[in-house]
C-alpha positions, 0 to 999 in steps of 0.5 A: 500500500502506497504512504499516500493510501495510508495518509488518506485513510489516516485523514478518514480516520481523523475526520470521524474523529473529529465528528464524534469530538463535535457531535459529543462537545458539551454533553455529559453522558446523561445527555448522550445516553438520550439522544439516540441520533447523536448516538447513532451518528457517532456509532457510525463514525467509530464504524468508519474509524474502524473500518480505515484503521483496519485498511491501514497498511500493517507495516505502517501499523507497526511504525504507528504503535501509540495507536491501539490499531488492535483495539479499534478495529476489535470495537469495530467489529463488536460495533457491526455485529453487535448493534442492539447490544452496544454499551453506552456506558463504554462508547461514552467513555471512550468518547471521553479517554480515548477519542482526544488522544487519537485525534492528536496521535492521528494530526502527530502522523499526519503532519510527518508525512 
């Protein structure tokens, strides 16, 4: 895979990070957990982190380890097959823990190459 099909699925996956970040600022789980289409939307944009990260060349992976590649392609996945069984409680919190350090590992990577 070319540096530059990484960079644009590297770009996919900044971008629906940044969504969930806009869509979610200001809330509190209270307000999150009501809100079924915000949910939804950022449902779908973790779908699309996912699904990029999964595409990610691995070699590049491997040069990229402060991103938990494992993990988010694993949520991914228990996102897809698991939808009427997703914890909010944990979306939330990765909203929360894990979303602001991905958007600043993903601008780190990016703005090298």
């Amino acid at each position: 895979m070319s540096k530059r099909d990484n960079d644009l699925l590297l770009e996919d996956m900044l971008e629906a990070a940044e969504k969930i970040e806009k869509y979610t600022v200001g809330y509190d789980f209270d307000k999150f957990s009501n809100e079924d289409k915000t949910i939804d939307a950022v449902i779908r944009n973790f779908e699309i982190i996912g699904e990029a990260a999964n595409r990610v060349d691995p070699d590049f992976k491997l040069e990229s380890p402060e991103i938990e590649w494992r993990k988010i392609t694993g949520f991914r996945n228990r996102l897809i097959h698991e939808y009427f069984g997703v914890d909010i409680e944990i979306l939330w919190q990765i909203i929360e823990d894990d979303i602001p350090d991905l958007i600043d590992y993903l601008k780190q990577i990016l703005n090298k190459n």
